[in-house]
Rosetta silent file (secondary structure, phi, psi, omega in degrees, C-alpha in Angstrom):
SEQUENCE: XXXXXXXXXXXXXXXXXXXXXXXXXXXXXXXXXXXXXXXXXXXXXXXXXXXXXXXXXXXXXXXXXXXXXXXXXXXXXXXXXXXXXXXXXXXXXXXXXXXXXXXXXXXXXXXX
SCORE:     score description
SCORE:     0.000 S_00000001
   1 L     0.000  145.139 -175.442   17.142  -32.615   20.566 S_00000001
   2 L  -122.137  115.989  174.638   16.876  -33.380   16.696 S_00000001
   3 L   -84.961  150.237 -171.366   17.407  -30.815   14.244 S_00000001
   4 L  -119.400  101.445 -173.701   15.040  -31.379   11.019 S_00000001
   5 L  -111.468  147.781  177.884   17.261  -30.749    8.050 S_00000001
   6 L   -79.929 -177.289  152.564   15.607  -31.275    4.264 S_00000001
   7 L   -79.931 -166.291 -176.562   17.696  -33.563    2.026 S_00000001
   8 L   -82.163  -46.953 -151.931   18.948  -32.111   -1.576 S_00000001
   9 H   -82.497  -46.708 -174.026   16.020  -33.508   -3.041 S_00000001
  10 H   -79.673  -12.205 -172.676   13.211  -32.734   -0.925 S_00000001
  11 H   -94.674  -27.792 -174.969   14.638  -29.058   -0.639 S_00000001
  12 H   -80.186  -34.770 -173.605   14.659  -29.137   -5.080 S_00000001
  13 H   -59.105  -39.071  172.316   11.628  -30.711   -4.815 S_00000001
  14 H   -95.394    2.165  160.038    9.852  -27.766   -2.783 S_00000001
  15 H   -91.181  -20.748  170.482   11.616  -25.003   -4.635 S_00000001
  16 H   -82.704  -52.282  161.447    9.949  -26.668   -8.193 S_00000001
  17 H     9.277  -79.532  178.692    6.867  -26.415   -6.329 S_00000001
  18 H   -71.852  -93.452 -178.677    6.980  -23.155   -5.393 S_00000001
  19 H   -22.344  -41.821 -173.585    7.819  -22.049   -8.828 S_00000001
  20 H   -67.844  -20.970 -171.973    5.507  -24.272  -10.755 S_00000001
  21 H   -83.030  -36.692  160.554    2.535  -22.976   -8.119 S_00000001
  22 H   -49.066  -46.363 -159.957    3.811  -19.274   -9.111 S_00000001
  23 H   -92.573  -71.255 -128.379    3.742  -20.097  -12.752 S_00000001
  24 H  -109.049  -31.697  171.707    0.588  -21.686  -12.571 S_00000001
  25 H   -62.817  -57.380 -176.767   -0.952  -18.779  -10.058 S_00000001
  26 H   -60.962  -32.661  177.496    0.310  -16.152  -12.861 S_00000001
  27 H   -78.699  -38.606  169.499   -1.767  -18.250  -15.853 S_00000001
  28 H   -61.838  -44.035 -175.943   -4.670  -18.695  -13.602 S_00000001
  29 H   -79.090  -28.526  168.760   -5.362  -14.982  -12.900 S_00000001
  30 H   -43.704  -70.372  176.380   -4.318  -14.099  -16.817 S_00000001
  31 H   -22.719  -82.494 -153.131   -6.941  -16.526  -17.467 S_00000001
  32 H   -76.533  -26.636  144.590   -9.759  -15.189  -15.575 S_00000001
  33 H   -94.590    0.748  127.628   -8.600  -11.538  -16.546 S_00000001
  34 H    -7.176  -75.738 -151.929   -8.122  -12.035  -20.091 S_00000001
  35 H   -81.375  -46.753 -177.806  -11.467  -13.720  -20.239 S_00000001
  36 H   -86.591  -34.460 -179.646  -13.490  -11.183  -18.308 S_00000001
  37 H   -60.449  -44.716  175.372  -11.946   -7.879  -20.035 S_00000001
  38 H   -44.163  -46.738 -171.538  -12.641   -9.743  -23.538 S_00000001
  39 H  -100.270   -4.910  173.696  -16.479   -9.972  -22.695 S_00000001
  40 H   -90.112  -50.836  164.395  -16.835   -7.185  -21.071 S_00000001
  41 H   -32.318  -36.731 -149.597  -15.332   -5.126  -23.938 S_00000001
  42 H   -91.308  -44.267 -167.731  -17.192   -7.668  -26.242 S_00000001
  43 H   -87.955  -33.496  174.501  -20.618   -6.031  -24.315 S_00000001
  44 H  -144.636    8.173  153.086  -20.001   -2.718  -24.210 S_00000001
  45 L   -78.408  -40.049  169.102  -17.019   -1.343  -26.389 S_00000001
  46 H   -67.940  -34.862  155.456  -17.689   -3.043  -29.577 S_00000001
  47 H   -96.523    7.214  145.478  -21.248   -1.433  -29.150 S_00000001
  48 H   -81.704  -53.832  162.601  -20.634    1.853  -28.334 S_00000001
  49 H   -71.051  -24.211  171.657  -17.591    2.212  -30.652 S_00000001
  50 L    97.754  -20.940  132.445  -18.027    0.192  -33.147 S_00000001
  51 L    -3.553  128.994  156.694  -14.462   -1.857  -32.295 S_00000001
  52 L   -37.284  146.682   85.407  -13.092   -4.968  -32.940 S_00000001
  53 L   110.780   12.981 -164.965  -13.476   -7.499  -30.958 S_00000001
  54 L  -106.138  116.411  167.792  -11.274   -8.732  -28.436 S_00000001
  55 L   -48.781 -178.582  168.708   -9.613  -12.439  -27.725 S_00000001
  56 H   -72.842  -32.956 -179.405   -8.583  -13.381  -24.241 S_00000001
  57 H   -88.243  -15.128 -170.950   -5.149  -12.989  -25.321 S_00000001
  58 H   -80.426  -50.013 -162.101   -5.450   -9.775  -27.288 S_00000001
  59 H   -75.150  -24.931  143.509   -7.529   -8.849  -23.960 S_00000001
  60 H   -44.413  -24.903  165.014   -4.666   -9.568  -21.485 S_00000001
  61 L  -102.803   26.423  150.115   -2.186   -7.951  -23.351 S_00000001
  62 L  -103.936  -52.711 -170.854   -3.874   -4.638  -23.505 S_00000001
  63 H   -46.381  -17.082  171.319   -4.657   -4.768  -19.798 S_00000001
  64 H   -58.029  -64.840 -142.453   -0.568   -5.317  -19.422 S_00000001
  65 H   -56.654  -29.307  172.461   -0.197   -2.710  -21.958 S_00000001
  66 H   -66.201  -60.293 -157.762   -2.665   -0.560  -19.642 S_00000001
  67 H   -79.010  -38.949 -162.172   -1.062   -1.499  -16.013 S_00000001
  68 H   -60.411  -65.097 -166.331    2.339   -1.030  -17.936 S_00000001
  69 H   -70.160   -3.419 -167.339    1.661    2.721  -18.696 S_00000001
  70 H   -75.013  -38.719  173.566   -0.497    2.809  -15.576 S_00000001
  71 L   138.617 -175.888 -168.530    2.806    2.200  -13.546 S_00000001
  72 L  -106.363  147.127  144.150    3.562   -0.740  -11.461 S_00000001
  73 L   -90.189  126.542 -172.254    3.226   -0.698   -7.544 S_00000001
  74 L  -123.700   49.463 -172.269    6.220   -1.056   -5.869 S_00000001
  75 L  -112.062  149.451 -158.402    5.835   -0.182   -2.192 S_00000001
  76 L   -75.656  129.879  174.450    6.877   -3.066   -0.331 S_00000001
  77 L   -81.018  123.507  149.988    3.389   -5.342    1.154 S_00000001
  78 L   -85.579   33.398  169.019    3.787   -5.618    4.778 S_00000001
  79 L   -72.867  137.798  173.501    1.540   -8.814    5.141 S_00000001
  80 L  -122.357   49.957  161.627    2.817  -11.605    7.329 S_00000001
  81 L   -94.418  131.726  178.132    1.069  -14.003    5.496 S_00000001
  82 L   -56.151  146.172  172.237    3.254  -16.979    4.377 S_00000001
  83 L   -40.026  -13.575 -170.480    3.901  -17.404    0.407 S_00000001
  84 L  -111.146   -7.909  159.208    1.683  -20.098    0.252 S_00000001
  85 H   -68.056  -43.139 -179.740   -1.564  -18.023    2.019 S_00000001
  86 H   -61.999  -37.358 -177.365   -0.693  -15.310   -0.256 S_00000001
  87 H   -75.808  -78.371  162.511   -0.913  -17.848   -3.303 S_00000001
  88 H   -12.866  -58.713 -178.017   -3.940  -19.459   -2.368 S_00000001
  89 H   -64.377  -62.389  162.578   -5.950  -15.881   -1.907 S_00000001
  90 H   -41.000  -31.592  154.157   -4.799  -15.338   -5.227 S_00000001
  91 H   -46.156  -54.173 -161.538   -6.168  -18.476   -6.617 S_00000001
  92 H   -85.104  -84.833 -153.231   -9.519  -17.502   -5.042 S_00000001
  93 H     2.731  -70.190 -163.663   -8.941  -13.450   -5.920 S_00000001
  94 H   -61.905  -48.953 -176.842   -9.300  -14.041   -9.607 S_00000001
  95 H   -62.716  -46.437 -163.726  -12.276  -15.815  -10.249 S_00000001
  96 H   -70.216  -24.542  152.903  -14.218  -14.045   -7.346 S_00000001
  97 H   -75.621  -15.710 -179.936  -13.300  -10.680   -9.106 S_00000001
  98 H   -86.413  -16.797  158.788  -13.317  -11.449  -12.171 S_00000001
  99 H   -89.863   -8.519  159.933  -17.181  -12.602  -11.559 S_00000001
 100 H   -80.288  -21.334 -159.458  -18.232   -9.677   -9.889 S_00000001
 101 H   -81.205  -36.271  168.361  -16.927   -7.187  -12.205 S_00000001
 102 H   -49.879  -51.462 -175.799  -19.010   -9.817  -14.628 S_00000001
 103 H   -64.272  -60.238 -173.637  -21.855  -10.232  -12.615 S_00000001
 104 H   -44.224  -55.524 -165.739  -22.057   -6.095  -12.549 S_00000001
 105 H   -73.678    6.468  154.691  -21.780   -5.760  -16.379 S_00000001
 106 H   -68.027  -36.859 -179.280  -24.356   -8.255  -16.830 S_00000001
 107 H   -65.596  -85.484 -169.011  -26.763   -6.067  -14.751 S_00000001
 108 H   -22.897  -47.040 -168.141  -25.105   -2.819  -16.253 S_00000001
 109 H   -85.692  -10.808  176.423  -25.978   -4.431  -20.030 S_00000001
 110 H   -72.637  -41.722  170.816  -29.821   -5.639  -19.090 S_00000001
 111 L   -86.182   25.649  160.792  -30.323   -2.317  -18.829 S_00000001
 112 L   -70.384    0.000    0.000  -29.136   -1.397  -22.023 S_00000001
């Protein structure tokens, strides 16, 4: 029997990975909600109110500023999906919600 041990390297190598795929998971979903809250805001808060206005970055840091006072959830997920299925659904998560919630307020503003 052969036990399958990493090296030093190949074990640093898949812990920069994982972090850079984290890092890069967290910018993708910013992205796409930054970017949807901005135009959706852009469609129908700036013309009901009268409002600025919003960049992608102004509009990502109110939705923190939002989820911040909304609270955080911190009950533990009991998925036994590995870190890298869980990463991956998040990859796809963001775009495919952030175009529906788009796709709605486009409908929502035609009838405006």
């Amino acid at each position: 029997m052969t036990s399958k041990t990493m090296s030093t390297g190949v074990a640093a190598s898949a812990a920069l990975g994982v972090v850079a795929a984290t890092i890069l998971g967290f910018v993708w979903a910013a992205a796409w909600s930054g970017f949807t809250l901005s135009v959706l805001w852009g469609w129908f808060v700036v013309q009901m109110f009268g409002v600025p206005e919003l960049s992608v970055a102004q509009a990502y840091g109110f939705a923190l500023v939002v989820r911040t006072a909304k609270g955080w959830d911190t009950r533990a997920d009991k998925s036994a999906d590995s870190y890298g299925a869980v990463l991956s659904k998040a990859f796809v998560a963001a775009p495919l919600i952030s175009g529906t919630s788009l796709l709605f307020g486009w409908v929502a503003k035609s009838f405006i």
